[in-house]
C-alpha positions in Angstrom: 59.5 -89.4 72.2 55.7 -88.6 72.5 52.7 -89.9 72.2 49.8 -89.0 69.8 48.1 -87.5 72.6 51.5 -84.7 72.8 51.4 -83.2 69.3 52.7 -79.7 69.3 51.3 -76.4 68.6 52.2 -74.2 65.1 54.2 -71.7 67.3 56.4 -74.8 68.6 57.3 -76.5 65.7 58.0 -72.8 64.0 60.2 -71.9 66.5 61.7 -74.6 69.0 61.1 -77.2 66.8 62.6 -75.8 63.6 65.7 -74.5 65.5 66.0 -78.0 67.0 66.0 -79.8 63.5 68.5 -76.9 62.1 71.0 -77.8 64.8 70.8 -81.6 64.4 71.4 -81.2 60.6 74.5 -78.9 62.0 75.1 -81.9 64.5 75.2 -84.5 61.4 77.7 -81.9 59.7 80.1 -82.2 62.3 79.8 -86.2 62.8 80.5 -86.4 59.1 84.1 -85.4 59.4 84.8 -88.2 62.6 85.9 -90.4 60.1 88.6 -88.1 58.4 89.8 -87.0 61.6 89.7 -90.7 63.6 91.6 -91.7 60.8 94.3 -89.6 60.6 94.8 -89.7 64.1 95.2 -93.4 64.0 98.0 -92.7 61.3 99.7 -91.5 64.9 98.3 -93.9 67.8 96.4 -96.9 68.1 93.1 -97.0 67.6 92.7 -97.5 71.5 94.5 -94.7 72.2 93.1 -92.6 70.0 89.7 -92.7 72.0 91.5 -92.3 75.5 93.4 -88.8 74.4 90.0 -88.2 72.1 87.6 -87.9 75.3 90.5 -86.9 78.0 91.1 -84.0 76.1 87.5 -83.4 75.8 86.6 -83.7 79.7 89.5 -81.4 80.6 87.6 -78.7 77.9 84.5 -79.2 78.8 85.3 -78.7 82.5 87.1 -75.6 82.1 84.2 -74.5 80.2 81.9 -75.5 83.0 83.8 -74.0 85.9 84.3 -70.9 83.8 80.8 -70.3 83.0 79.4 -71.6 86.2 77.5 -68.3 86.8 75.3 -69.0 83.8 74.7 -72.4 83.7 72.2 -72.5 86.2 68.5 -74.1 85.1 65.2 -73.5 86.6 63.6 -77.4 86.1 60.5 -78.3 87.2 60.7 -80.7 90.6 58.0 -82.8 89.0 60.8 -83.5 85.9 63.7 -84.2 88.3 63.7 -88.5 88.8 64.9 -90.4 92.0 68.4 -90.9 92.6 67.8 -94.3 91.7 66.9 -93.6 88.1 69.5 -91.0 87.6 72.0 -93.6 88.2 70.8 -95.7 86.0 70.2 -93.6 82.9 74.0 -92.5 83.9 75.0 -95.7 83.6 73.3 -96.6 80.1 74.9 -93.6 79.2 78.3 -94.1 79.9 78.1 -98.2 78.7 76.5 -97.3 75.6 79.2 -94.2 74.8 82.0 -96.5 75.4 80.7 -99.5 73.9 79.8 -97.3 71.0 83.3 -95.9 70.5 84.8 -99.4 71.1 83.1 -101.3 68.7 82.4 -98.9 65.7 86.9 -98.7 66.2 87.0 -102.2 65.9 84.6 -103.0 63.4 86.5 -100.7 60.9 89.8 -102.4 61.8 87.7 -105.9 61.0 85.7 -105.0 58.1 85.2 -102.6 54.9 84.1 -99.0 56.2 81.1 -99.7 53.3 80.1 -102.8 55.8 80.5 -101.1 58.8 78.3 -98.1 57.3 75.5 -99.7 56.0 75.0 -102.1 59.3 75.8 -98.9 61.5 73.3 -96.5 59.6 70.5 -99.0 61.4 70.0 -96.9 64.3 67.2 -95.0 63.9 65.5 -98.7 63.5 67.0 -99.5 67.1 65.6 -96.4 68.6 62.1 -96.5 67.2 61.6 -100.4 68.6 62.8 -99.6 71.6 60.8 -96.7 72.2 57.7 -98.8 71.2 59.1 -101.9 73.3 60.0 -100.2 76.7 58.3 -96.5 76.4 55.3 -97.6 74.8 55.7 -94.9 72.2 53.6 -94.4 69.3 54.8 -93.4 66.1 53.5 -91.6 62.7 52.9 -93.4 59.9 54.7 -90.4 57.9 57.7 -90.6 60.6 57.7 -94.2 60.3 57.8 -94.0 56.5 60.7 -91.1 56.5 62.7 -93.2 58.4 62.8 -96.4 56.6 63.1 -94.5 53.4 66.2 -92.5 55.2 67.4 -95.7 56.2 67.3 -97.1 52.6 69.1 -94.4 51.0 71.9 -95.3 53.2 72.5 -98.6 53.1 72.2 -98.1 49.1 75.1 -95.6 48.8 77.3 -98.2 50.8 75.6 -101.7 49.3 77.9 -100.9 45.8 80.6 -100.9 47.9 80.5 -103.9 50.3 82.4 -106.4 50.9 80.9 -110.9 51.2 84.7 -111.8 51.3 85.5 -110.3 55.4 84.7 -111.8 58.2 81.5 -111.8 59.9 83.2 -110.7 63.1 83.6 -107.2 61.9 80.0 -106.9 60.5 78.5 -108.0 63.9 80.8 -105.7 65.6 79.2 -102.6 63.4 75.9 -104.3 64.0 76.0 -103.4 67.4 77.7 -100.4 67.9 74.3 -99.4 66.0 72.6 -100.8 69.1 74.8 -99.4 71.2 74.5 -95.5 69.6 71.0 -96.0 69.9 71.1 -96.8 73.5 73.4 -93.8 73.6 71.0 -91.3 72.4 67.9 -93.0 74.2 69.9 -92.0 77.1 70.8 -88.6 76.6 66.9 -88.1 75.4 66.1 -89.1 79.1 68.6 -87.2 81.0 68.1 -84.0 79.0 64.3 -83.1 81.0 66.7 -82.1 83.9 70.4 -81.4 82.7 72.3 -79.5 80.3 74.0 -81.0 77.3 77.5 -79.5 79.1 76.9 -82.2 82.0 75.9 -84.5 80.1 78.6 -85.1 77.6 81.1 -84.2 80.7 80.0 -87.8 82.0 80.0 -89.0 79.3 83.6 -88.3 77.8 85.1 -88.8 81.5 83.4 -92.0 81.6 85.1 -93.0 78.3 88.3 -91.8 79.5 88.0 -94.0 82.8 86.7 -97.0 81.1 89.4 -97.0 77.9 92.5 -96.4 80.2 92.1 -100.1 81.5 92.0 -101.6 77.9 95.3 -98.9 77.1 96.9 -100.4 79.5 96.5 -104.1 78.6 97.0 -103.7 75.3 100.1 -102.0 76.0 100.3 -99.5 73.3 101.2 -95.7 73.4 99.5 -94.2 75.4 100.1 -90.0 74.3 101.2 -89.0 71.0 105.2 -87.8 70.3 104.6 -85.2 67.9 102.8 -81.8 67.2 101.1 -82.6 64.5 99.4 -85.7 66.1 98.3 -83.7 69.2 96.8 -81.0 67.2 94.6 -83.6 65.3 94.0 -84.7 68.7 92.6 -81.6 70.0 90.3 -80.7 66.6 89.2 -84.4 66.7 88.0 -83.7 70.2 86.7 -80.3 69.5 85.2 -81.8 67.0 83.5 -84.3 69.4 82.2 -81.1 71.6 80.6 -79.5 68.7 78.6 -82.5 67.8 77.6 -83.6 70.8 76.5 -80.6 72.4 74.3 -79.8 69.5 72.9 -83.5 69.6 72.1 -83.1 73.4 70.6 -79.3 72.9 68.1 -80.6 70.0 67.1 -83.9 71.3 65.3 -81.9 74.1 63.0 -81.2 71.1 63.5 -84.1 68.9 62.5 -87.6 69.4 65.1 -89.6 69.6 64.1 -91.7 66.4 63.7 -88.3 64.4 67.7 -87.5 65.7 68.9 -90.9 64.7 67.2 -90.6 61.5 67.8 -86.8 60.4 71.5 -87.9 61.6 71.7 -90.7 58.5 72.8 -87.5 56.9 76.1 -87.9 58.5 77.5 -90.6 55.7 76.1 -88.3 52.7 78.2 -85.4 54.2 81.0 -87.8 54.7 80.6 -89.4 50.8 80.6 -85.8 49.3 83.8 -85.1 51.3 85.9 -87.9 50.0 85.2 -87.1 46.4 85.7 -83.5 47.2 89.2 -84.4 49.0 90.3 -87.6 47.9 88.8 -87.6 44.9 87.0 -90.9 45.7 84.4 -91.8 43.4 80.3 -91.3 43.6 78.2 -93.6 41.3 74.9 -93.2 39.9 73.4 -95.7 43.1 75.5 -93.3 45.8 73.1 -90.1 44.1 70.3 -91.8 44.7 70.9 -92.9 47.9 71.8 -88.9 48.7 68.5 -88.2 46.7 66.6 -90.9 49.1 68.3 -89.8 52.1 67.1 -86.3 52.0 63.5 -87.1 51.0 63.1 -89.9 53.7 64.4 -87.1 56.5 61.8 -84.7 55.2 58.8 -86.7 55.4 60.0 -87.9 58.7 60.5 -84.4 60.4 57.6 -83.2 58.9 55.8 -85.5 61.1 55.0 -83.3 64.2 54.7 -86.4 66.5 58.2 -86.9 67.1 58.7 -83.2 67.9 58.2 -82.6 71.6 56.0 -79.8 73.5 58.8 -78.8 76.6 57.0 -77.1 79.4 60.1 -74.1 80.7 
């Protein structure tokens, strides 16, 4: 994030700026169909197991496509933007907590509550990230940005407050609660680590440290571990595809993008999502899910128009 004293020129927000935004809304595309494709592939495998194949499959793309394209991956940063050892590890291990923990609890929370609950407590990130930033970065924040987002943030909780559900158990809400925390955390991190490493390495860490940390759980549990069909490991594979795609276009724009501004232009995830199911499942949209698309779309606009939360990156 920046501070008021880091606003942009024209020629940045024209260029890196507006190809930043354009790949987040791609990023939120992509995110949009997790849903579909997590829950079809828990029609095979536990939820548990799900996430283990999920990011093992990823890590063992991802390194391919880093040992293939070694040659080219190489990046000229600044010494001055490279940290201490010491606060590498720890921004790798925020990472790789808040990854897993995200995974883990947004899984469960579905299995505990309505998916309308879990939405609408989930789609308070962007909240998370801005206090944070404020609380531990001292970062300052635009009125306009800090309008966009709440008005984003409204629009979403109204396309899933129709929907939701007093009778389930608080467990499940709380459990959505914080995997908004957690996904916050999550891109915090990744905002951090991206002044000195690609979006590659990063999510490499990331999905092996998801691999490594829901193997122990798999194995308690005692469920499947790898699916016995074809049609389970090809949802498999394009769910973790899937994963690349949006990932990697998170981790190239938020070199750009505040993290607040992702989090927020990223609440365009469940309108994708909504549109979807009535387009494939013929699920229903009412006059309050509209206007919560309608909201959505003009809460994200005022808040990238805010050139504040779009960051000047020294090459």
């Amino acid at each position: 994030m920046t501070s008021k004293s880091e606003v942009p020129d024209t020629h940045l927000v024209g260029s890196s700026g507006k190809i930043a935004i354009i790949t987040t809304f791609a990023a939120a595309f992509f995110l949009a169909f997790m849903p579909i494709l997590i829950r079809i592939g828990e029609s095979f495998l536990s939820p548990n197991a799900t996430i283990f194949n999920r990011f093992w499959i990823a890590t063992v793309i991802l390194g391919l496509w880093q040992v293939i394209f070694r040659r080219t991956r190489q990046v000229n940063i600044p010494v001055k933007n490279v940290p201490e050892i010491g606060t590498k590890l720890i921004f790798f291990i925020i990472l790789a907590i808040a990854f897993i923990g995200t995974q883990l609890l947004w899984a469960s929370s579905i299995d505990q509550t309505t998916v309308a609950n879990a939405e609408v407590l989930h789609c308070l990130t962007p909240g998370f990230t801005t206090l944070a930033g404020w609380a531990l970065f001292s970062h300052k924040f635009g009125k306009r940005f800090l309008t966009g987002m709440l008005v984003a943030t409204g629009g979403t909780i109204a396309i899933g407050i129709s929907d939701m559900s007093s009778s389930i158990s608080l467990e499940g809400d709380w459990l959505a609660f914080l995997s908004a925390i957690f996904w916050a955390g999550y891109l915090m991190s990744i905002e951090k680590l991206r002044t000195w490493l690609s979006p590659t390495l990063i999510l490499i860490w990331a999905s092996l440290s998801c691999t490594l940390l829901s193997f122990p759980i798999l194995l308690i549990t005692g469920d499947q571990i790898f699916p016995n069909s074809f049609p389970a490991w090809l949802t498999l594979i394009i769910l973790a595809m899937n994963t690349i795609i949006a990932h990697i276009l998170i981790g190239y724009s938020i070199k750009w993008l505040s993290s607040g501004l992702m989090a927020t232009i990223l609440l365009l995830s469940p309108v994708v999502t909504a549109i979807m199911g009535w387009f494939l499942f013929s699920e229903t949209l009412n006059p309050l899910n509209l206007l919560g698309f309608a909201v959505i779309l003009v809460g994200i606009y005022l808040a990238i128009s805010d050139r504040e939360e779009i960051k000047v990156v020294e090459d």
